[in-house]
N, CA and C atoms as an extended XYZ file, in Angstrom:
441
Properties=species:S:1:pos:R:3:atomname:S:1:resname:S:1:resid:I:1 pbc="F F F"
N         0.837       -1.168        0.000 N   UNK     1
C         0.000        0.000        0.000 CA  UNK     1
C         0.888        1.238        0.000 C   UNK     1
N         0.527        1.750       -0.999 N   UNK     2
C         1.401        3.419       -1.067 CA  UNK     2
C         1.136        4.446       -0.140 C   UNK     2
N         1.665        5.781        0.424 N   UNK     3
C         1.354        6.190        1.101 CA  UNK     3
C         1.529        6.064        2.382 C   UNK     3
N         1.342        7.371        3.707 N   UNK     4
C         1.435        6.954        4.656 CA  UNK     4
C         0.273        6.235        5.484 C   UNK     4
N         0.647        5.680        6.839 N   UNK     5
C        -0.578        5.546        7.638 CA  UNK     5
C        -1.563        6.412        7.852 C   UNK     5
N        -2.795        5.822        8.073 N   UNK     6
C        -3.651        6.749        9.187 CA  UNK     6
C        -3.657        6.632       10.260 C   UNK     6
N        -4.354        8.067       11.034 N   UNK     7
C        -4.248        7.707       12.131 CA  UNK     7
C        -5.051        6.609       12.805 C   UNK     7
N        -5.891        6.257       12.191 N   UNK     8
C        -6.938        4.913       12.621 CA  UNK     8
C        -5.857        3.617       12.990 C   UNK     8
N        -5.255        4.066       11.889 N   UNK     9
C        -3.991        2.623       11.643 CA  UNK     9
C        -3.375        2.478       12.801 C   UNK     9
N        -2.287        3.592       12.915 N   UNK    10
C        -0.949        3.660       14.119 CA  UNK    10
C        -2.215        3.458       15.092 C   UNK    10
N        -3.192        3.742       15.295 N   UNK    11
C        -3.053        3.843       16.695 CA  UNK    11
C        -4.024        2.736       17.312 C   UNK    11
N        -3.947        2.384       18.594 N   UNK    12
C        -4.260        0.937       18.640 CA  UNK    12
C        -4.745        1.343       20.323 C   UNK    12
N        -5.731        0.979       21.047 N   UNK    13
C        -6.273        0.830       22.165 CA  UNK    13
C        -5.332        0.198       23.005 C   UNK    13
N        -5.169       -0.526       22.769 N   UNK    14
C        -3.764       -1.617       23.844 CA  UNK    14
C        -2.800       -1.209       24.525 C   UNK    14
N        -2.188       -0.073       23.599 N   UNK    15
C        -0.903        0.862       23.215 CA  UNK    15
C        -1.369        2.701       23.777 C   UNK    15
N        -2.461        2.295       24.147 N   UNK    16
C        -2.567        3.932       24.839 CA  UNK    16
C        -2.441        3.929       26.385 C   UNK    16
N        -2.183        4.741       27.323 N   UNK    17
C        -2.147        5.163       28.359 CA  UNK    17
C        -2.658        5.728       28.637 C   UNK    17
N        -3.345        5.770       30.529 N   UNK    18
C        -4.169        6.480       30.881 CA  UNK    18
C        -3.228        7.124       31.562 C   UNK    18
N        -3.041        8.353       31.729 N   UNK    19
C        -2.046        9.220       32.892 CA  UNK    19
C        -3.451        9.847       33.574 C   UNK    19
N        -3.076        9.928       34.823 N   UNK    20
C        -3.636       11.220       35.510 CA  UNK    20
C        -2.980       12.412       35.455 C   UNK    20
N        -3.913       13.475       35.680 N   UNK    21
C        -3.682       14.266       35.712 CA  UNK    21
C        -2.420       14.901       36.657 C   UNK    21
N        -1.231       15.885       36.385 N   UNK    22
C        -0.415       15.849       37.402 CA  UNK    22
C        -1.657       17.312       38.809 C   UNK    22
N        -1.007       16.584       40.075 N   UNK    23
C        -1.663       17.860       40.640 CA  UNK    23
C        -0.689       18.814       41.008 C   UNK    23
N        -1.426       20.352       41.372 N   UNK    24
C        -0.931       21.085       41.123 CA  UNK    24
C        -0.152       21.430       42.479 C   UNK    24
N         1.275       22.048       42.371 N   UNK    25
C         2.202       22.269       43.352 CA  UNK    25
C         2.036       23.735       43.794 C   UNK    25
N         1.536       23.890       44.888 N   UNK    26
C         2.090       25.296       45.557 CA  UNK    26
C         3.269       26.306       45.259 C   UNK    26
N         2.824       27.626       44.447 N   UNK    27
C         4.358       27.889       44.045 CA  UNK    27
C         4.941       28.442       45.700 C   UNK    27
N         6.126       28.776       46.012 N   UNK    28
C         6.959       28.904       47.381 CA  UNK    28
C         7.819       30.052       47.005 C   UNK    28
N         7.794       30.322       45.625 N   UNK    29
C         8.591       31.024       45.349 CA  UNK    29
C         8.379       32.444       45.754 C   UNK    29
N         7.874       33.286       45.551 N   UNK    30
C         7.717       34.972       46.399 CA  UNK    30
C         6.764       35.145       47.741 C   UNK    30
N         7.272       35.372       48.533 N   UNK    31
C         6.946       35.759       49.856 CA  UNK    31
C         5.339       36.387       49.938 C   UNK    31
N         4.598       36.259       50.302 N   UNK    32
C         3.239       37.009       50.149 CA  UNK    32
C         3.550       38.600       50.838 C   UNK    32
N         3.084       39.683       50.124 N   UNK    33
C         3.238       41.100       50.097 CA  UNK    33
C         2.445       41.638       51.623 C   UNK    33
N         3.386       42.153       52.002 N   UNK    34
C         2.763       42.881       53.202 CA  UNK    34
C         2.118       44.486       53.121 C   UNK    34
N         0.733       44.203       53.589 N   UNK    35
C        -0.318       45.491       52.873 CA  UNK    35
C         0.001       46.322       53.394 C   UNK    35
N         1.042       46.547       54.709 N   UNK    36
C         0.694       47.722       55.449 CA  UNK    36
C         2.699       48.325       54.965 C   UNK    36
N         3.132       47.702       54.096 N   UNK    37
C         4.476       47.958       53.789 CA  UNK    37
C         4.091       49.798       52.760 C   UNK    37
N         4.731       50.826       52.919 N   UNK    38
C         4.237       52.044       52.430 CA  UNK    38
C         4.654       51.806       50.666 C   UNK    38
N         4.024       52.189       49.957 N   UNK    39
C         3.787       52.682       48.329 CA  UNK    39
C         5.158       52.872       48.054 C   UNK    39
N         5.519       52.577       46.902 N   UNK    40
C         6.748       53.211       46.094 CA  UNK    40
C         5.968       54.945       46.073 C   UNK    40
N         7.428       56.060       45.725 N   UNK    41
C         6.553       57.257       45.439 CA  UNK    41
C         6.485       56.735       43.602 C   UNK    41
N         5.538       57.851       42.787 N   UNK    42
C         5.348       57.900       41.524 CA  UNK    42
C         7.079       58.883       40.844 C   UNK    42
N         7.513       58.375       40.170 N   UNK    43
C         8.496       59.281       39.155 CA  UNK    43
C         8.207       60.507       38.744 C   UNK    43
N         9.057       61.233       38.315 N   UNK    44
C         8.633       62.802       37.749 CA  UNK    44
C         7.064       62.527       36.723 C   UNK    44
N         7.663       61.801       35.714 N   UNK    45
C         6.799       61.548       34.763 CA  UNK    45
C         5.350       60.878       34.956 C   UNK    45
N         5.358       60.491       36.655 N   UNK    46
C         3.835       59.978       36.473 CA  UNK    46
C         3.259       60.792       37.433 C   UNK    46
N         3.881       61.537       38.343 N   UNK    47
C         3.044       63.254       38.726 CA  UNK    47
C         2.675       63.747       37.467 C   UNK    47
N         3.452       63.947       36.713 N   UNK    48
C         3.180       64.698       35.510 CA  UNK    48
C         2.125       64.147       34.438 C   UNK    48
N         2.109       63.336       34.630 N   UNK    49
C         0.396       62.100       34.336 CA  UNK    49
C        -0.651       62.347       34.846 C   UNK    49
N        -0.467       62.297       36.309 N   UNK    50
C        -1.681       62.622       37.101 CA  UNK    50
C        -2.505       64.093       36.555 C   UNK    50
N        -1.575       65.154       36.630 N   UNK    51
C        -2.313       66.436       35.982 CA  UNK    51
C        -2.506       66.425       34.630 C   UNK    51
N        -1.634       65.739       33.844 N   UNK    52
C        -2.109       65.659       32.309 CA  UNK    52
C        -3.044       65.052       31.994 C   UNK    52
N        -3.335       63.997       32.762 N   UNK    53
C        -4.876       63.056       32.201 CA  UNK    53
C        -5.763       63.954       32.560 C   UNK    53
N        -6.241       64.912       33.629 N   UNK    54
C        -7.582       65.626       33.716 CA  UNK    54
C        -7.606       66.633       32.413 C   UNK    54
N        -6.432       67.157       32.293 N   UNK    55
C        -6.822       68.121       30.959 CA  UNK    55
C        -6.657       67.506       29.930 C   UNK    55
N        -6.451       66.238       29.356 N   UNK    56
C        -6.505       65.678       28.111 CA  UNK    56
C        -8.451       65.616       28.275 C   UNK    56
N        -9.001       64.902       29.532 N   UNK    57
C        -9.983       64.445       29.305 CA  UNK    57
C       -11.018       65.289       29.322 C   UNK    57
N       -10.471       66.891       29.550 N   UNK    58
C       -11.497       67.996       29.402 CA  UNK    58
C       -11.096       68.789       28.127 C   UNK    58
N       -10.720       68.092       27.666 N   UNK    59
C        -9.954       68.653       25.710 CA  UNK    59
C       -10.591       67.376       24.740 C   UNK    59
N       -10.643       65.784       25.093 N   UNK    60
C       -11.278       65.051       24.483 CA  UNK    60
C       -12.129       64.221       25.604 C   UNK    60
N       -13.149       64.860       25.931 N   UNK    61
C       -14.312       63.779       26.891 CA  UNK    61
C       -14.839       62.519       26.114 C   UNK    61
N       -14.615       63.031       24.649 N   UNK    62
C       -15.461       61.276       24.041 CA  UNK    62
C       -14.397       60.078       24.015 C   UNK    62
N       -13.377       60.418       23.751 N   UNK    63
C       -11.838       59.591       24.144 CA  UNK    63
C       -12.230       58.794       25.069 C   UNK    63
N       -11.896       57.365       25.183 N   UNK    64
C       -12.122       56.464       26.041 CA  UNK    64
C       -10.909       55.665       26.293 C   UNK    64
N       -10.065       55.605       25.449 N   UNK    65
C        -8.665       54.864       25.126 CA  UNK    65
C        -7.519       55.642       25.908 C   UNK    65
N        -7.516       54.435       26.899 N   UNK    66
C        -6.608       54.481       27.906 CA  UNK    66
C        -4.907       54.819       27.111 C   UNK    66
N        -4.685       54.338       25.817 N   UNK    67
C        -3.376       53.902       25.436 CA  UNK    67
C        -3.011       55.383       24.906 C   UNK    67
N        -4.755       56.007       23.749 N   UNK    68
C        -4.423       57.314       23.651 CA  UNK    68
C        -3.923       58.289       24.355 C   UNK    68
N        -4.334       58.329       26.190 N   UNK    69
C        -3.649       59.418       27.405 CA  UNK    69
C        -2.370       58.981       26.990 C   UNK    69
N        -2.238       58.125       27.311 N   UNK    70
C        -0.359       57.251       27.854 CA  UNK    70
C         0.443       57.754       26.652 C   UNK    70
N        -0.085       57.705       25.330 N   UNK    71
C         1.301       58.130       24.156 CA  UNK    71
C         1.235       59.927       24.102 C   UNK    71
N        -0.328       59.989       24.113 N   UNK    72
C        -0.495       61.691       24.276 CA  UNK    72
C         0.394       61.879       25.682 C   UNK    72
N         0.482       61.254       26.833 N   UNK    73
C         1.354       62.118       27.707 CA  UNK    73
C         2.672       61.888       27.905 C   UNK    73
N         3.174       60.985       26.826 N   UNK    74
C         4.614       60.802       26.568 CA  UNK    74
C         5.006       61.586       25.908 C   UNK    74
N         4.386       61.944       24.271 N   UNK    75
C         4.781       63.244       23.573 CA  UNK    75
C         4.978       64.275       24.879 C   UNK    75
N         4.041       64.489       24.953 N   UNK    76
C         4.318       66.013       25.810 CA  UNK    76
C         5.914       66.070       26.585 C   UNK    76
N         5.574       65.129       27.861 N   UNK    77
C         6.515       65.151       28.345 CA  UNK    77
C         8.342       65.529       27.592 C   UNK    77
N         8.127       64.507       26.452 N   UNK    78
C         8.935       64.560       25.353 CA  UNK    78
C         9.593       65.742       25.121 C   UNK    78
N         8.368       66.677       24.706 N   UNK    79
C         8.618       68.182       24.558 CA  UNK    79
C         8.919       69.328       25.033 C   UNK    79
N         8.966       68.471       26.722 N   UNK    80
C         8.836       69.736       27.880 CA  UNK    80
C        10.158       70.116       28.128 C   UNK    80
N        11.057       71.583       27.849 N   UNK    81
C        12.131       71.572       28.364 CA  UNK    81
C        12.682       70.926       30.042 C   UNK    81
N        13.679       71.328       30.556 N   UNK    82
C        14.029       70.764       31.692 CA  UNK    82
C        13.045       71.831       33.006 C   UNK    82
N        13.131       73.084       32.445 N   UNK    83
C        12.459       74.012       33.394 CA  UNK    83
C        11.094       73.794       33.722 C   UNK    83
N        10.471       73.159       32.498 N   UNK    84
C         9.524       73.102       32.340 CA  UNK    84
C         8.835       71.715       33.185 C   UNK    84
N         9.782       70.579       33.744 N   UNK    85
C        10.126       69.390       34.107 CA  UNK    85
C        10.149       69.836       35.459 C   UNK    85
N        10.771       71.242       35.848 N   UNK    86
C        11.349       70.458       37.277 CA  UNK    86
C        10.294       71.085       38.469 C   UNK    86
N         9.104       71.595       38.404 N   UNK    87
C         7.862       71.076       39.170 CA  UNK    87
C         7.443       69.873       39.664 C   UNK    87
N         7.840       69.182       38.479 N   UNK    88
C         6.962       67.825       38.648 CA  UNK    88
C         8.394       67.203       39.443 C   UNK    88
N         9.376       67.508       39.005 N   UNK    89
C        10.469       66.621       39.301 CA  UNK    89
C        10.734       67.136       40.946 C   UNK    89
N        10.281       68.134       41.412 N   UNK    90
C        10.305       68.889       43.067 CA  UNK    90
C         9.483       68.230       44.062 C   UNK    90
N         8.110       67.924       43.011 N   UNK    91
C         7.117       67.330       43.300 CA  UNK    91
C         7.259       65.654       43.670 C   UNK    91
N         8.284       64.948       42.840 N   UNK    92
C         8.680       64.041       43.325 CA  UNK    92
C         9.519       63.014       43.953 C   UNK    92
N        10.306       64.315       44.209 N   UNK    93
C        11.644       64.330       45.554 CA  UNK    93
C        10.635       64.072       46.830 C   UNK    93
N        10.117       65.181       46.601 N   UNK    94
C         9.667       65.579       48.012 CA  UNK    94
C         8.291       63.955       48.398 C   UNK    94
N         7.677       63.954       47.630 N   UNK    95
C         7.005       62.122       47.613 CA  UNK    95
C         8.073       61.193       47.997 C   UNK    95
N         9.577       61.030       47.706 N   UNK    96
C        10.473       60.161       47.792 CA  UNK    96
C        10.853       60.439       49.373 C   UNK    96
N        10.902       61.855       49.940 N   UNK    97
C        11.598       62.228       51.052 CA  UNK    97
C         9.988       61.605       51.852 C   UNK    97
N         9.107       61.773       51.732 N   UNK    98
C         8.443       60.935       52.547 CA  UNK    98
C         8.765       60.018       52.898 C   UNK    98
N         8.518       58.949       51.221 N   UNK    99
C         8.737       57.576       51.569 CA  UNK    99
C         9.563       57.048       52.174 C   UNK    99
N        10.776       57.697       51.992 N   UNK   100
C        12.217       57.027       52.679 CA  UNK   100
C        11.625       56.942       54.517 C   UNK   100
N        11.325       58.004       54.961 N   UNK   101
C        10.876       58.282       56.348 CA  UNK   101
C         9.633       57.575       56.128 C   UNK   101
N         8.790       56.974       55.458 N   UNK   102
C         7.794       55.695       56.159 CA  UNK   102
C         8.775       54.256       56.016 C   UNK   102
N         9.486       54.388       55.281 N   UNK   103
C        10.431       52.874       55.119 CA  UNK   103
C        11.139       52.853       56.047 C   UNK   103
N        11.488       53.802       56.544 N   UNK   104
C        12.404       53.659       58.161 CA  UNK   104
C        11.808       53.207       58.818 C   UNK   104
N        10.456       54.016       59.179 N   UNK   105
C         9.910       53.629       60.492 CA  UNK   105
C         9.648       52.183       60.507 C   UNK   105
N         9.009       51.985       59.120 N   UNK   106
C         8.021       50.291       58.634 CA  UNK   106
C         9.221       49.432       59.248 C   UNK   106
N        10.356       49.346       58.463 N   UNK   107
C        11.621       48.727       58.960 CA  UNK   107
C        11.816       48.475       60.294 C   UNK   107
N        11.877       49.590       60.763 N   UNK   108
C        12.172       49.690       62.701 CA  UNK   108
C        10.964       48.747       62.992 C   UNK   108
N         9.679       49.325       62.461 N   UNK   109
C         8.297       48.570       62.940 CA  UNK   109
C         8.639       46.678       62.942 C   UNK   109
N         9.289       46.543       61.770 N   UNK   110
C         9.596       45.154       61.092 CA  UNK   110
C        10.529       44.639       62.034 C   UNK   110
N        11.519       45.315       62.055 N   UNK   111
C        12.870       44.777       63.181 CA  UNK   111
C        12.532       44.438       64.706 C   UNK   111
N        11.373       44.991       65.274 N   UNK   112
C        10.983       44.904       66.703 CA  UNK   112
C        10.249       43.744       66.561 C   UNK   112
N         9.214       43.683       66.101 N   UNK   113
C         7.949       42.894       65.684 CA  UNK   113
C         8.461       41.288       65.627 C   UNK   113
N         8.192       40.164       66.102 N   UNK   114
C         8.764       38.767       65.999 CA  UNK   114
C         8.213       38.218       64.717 C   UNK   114
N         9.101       37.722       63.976 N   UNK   115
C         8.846       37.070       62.833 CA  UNK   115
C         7.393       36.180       63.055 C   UNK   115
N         6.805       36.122       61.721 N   UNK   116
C         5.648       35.612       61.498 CA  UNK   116
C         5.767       34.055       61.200 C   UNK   116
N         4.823       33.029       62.527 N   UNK   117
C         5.187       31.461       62.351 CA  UNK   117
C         5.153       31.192       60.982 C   UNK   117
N         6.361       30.371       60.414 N   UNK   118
C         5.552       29.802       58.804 CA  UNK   118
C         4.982       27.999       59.848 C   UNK   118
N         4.188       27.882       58.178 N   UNK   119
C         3.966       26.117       58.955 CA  UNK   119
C         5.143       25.363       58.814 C   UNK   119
N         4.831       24.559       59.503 N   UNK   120
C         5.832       23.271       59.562 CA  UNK   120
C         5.667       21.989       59.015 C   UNK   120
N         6.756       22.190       58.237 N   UNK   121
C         6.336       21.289       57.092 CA  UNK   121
C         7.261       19.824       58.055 C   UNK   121
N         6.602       18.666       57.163 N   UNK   122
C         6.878       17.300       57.808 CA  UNK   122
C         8.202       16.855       57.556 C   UNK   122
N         9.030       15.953       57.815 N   UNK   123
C        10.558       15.483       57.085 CA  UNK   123
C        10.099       15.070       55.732 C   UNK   123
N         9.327       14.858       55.001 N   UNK   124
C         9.369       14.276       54.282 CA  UNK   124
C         9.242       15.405       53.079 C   UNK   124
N         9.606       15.517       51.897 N   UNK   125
C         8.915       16.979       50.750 CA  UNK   125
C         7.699       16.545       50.548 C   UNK   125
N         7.440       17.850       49.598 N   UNK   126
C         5.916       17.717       49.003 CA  UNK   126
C         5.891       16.635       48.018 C   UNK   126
N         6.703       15.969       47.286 N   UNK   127
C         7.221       15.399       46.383 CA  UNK   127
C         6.550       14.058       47.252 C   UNK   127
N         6.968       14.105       48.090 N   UNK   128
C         7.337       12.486       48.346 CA  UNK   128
C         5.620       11.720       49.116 C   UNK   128
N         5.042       12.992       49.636 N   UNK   129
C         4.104       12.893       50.499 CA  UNK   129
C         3.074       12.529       49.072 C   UNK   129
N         3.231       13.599       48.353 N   UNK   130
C         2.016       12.909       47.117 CA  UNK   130
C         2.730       11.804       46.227 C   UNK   130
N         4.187       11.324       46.197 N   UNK   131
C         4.005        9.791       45.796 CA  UNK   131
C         3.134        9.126       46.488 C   UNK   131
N         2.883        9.270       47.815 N   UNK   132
C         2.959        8.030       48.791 CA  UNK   132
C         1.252        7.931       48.700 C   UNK   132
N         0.755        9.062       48.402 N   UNK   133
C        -1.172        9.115       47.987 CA  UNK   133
C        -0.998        8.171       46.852 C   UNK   133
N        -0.174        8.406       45.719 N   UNK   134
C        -0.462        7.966       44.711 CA  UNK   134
C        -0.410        6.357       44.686 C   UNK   134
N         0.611        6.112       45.519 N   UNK   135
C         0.690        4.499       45.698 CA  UNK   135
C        -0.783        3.979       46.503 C   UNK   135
N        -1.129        4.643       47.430 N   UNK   136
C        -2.413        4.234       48.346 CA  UNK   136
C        -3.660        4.036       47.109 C   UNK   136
N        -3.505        5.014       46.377 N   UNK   137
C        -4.659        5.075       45.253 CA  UNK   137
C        -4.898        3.582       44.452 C   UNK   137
N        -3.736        3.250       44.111 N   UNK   138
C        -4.141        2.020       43.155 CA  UNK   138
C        -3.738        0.947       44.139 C   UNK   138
N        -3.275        1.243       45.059 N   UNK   139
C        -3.320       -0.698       45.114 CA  UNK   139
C        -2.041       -1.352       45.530 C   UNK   139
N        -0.966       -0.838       44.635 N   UNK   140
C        -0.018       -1.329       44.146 CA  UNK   140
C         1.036       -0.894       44.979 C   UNK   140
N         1.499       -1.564       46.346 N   UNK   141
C         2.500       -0.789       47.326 CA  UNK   141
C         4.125       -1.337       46.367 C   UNK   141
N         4.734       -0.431       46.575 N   UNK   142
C         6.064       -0.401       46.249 CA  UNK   142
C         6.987       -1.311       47.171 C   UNK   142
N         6.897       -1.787       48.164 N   UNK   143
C         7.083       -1.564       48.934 CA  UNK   143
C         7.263       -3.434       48.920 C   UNK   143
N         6.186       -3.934       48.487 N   UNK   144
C         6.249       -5.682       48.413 CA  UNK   144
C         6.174       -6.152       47.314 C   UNK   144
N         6.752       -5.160       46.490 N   UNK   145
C         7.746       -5.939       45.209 CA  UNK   145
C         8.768       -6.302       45.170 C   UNK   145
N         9.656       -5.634       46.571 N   UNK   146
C        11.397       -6.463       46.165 CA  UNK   146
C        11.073       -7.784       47.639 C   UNK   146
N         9.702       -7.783       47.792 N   UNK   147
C        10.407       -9.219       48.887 CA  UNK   147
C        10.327      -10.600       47.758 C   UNK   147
């Protein structure tokens, strides 16, 4: 017969596998965010956002496109000499000189304060604890195959 197989052909019931599904692992990787930790301040350029979006949107009220503010207030900025910049840029020193003085205190707050219990995990990993389900599941202990 010329030609290749079908797939009807190759494939054969006998020869398939059932996998389960893998389950899903807890990621561990980033620390969960503490709410009461204070704000980054905003950059020159996004003070300078804050007042540019009200007068874009009282120059185009039918404008709805978020992407239109954002390139309209990049041109500008673009265009603004340095003098013209350093309001906004005074404006966000002085946001930074805050923050630094809430990150102190938060810090000091953090340094007194006793670390937060994590759980306690068992000797064994996560790895090993869901082999050991998986063996209970079917039947089949590992365990009294090498006697």
């Amino acid at each position: 017969m010329k030609g290749g197989k079908s797939k009807a052909d190759t494939k054969s019931s006998k020869l398939s596998v059932n996998k389960k599904p893998a389950k899903p692992v807890k990621k561990t990787g980033k620390a969960a965010k503490d709410p009461n930790k204070p704000k980054r301040p905003a950059s020159a350029f996004f003070v300078f956002m804050e007042e540019f979006r009200e007068t874009y949107k009282k120059e185009h009220p039918k404008n709805k496109s978020v992407a239109a503010v954002g390139k309209a207030g990049g041109d500008k900025w673009k265009s603004l000499s340095e003098s013209e910049k350093a309001p906004f840029v005074a404006k966000a020193e002085k946001r930074k000189v805050e923050y630094e003085k809430k990150m102190k205190a938060y810090n000091k707050e953090q340094s007194e304060a006793p670390p937060p219990k994590e759980e306690e995990e068992s000797e064994k990993s996560v790895s090993e604890v869901n082999d050991d389900d998986e063996d209970d599941e079917d039947g089949s202990g590992d365990e009294d195959d090498d006697e």
